[in-house]
C-alpha positions in Angstrom: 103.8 203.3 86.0 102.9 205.6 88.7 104.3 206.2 91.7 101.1 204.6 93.9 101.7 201.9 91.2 105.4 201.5 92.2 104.4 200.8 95.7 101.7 198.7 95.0 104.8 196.7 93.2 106.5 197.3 96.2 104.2 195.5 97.9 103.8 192.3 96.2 108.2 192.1 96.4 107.9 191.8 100.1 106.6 188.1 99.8 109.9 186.3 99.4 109.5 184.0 97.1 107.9 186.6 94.8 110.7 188.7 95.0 113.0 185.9 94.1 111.4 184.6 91.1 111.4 188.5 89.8 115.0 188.6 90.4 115.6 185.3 88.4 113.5 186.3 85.7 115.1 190.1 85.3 118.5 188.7 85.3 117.8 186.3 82.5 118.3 187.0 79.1 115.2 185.6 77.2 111.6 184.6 77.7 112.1 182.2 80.7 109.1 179.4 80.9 107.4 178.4 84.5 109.3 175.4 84.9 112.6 177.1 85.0 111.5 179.4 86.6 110.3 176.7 89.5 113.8 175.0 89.1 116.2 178.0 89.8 113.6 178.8 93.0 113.2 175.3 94.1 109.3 175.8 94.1 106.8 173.7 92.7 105.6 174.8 89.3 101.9 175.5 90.5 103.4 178.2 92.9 105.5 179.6 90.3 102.8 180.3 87.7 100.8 182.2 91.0 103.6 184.5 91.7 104.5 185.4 88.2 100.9 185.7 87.1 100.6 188.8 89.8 103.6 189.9 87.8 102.1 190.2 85.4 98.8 191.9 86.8 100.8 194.3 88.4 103.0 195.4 85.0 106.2 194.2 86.0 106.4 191.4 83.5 105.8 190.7 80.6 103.7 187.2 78.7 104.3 185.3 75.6 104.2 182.1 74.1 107.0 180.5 72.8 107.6 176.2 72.4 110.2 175.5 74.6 111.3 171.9 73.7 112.5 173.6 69.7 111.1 171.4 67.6 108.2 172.6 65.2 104.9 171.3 63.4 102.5 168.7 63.9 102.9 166.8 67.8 105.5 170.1 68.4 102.9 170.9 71.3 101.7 173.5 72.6 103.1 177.1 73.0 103.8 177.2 76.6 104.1 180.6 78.4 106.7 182.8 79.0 108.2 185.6 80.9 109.9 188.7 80.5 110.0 191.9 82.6 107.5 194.6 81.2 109.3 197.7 79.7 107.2 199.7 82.1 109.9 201.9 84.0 109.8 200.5 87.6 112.5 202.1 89.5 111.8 202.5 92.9 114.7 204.5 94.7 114.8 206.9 97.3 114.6 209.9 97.4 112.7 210.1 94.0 110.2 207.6 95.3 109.4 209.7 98.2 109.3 212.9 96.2 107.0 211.5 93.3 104.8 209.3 95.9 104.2 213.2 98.0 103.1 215.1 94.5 101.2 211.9 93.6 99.2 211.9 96.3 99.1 215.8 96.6 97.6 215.9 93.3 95.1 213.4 93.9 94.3 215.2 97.4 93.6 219.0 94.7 91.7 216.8 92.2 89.4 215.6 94.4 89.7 218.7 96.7 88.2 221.1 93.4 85.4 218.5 93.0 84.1 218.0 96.5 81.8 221.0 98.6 81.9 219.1 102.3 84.1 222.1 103.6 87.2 219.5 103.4 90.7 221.5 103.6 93.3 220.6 101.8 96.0 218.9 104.4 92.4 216.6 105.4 92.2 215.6 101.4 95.7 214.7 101.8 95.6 212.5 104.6 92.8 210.8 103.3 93.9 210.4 100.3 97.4 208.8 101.9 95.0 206.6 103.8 94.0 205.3 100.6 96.9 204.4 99.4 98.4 203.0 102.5 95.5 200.7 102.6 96.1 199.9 99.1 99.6 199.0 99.7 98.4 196.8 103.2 96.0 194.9 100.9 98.5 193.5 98.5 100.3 192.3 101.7 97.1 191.1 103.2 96.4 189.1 99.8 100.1 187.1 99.8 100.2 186.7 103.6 97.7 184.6 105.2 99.1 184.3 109.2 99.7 187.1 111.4 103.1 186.4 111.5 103.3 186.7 107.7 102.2 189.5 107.5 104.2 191.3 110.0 107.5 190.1 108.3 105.8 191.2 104.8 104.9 194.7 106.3 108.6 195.0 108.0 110.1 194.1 104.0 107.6 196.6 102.8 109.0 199.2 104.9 112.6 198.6 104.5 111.9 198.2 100.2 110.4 202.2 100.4 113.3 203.5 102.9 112.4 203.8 105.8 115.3 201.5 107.5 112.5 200.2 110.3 114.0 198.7 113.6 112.5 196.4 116.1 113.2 198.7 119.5 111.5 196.6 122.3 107.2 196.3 121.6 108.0 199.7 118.8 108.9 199.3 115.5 110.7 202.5 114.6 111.5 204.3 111.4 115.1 205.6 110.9 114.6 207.4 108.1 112.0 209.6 106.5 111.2 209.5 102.8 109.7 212.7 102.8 112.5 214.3 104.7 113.3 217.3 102.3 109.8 218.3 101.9 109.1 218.3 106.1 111.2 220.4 106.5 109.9 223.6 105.3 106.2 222.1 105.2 106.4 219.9 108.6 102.7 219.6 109.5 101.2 218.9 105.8 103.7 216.3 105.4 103.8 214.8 108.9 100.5 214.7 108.9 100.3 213.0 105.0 102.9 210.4 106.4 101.3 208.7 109.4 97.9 208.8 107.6 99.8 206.4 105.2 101.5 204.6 107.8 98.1 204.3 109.3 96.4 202.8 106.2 99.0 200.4 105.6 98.7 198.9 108.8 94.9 199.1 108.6 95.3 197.6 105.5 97.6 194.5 106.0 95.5 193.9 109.0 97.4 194.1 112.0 94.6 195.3 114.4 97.2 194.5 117.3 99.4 197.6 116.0 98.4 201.6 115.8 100.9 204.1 114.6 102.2 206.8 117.1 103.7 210.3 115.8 107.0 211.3 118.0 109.7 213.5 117.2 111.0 213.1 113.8 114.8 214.6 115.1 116.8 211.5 114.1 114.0 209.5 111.9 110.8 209.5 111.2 108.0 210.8 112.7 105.8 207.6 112.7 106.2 204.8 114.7 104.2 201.7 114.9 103.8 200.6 118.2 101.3 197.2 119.8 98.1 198.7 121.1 97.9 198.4 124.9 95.6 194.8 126.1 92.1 196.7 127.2 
């Protein structure tokens, strides 16, 4: 898995009840079936098999098919599915993730940099490329959240689950950390600029049209900030 994967995982933990069907399922020790796994979260079955379907889609788990009452042969029913988490390696953890999301992006922005003759630079093909995968990210919080109100919450998880320790601080929402801190500091403008393009696409992305993200001093934090817009 990839580090725009990882986030893209990232993403679909910030809905709650996702997140806590994951964490039943990782800490069992077998194949666990969609009724349990509706029991332990006090969900209805229907929503289980939804959230550990996208799981699934996104490589985190695992399907099988296993009969779950034991007994065998004719009127046995059946195979029902199961769950188990994917052997893909999903570790997100800062600083790594900061470090492999920057050269994952960076890489992209030189791919598509060697292939393109518009006269794009390459800190533009970063930020668009950051875009991208901010909007990427917003989407898979736009898909589990339907209110407003949802989504906000889900975008303030998502921020806290990559580390950036966000804090409510009146109508802002600033960052306390910076993921990218190492690499800013001898390569400040590339990456400052690579980091609110992200910041920009993820709140494009989970649309939040209210919000915009400002750039302010990163001395202590980050250097993005989302903030409301301002009633026209």
């Amino acid at each position: 898995m990839n580090s725009v994967d990882e986030l893209a995982a990232v993403a679909l933990l910030a809905e709650p009840v996702r997140l806590e069907l994951y964490r039943y399922v990782r800490g069992q020790h077998g194949p666990v079936g969609r009724e349990e796994a509706a029991r332990a979260v006090g969900i209805s079955v229907k929503l289980a098999a939804f959230h550990l379907d996208r799981l699934v889609e996104a490589e985190m788990l695992d399907i099988g098919y296993r009969r779950l009452s034991g007994r065998t042969g004719p009127g046995a029913g059946r195979p029902a599915k199961v769950y188990t988490v994917s052997r893909q390696q999903f570790a997100v953890s800062l600083p790594q993730t900061g470090y492999s999301l920057a050269a994952s992006i960076m890489a992209s922005a030189l791919s598509g940099l060697s292939d393109a003759h518009d006269g794009t630079d390459g800190a533009e093909a970063v930020r668009q490329v950051a875009r991208s995968t901010g909007q990427r990210l917003g989407a898979e919080i736009r898909r589990g959240a339907r209110t407003k109100g949802a989504r906000r919450r889900a975008l303030h998880r998502c921020l806290e689950q990559l580390g950036y320790e966000p804090q409510q601080d009146g109508p802002a929402l600033s960052l306390r950390n910076c993921i990218f801190a190492d690499l800013a500091r001898d390569h400040r403008e590339l990456v400052c600029g690579m980091n609110g393009a992200l910041m920009g696409g993820l709140v494009e992305g989970t649309n939040l049209p209210d919000l915009r993200v400002e750039r302010r001093s990163p001395e202590p934090g980050c250097c993005a900030c989302i903030v409301a817009r301002l009633a026209s």
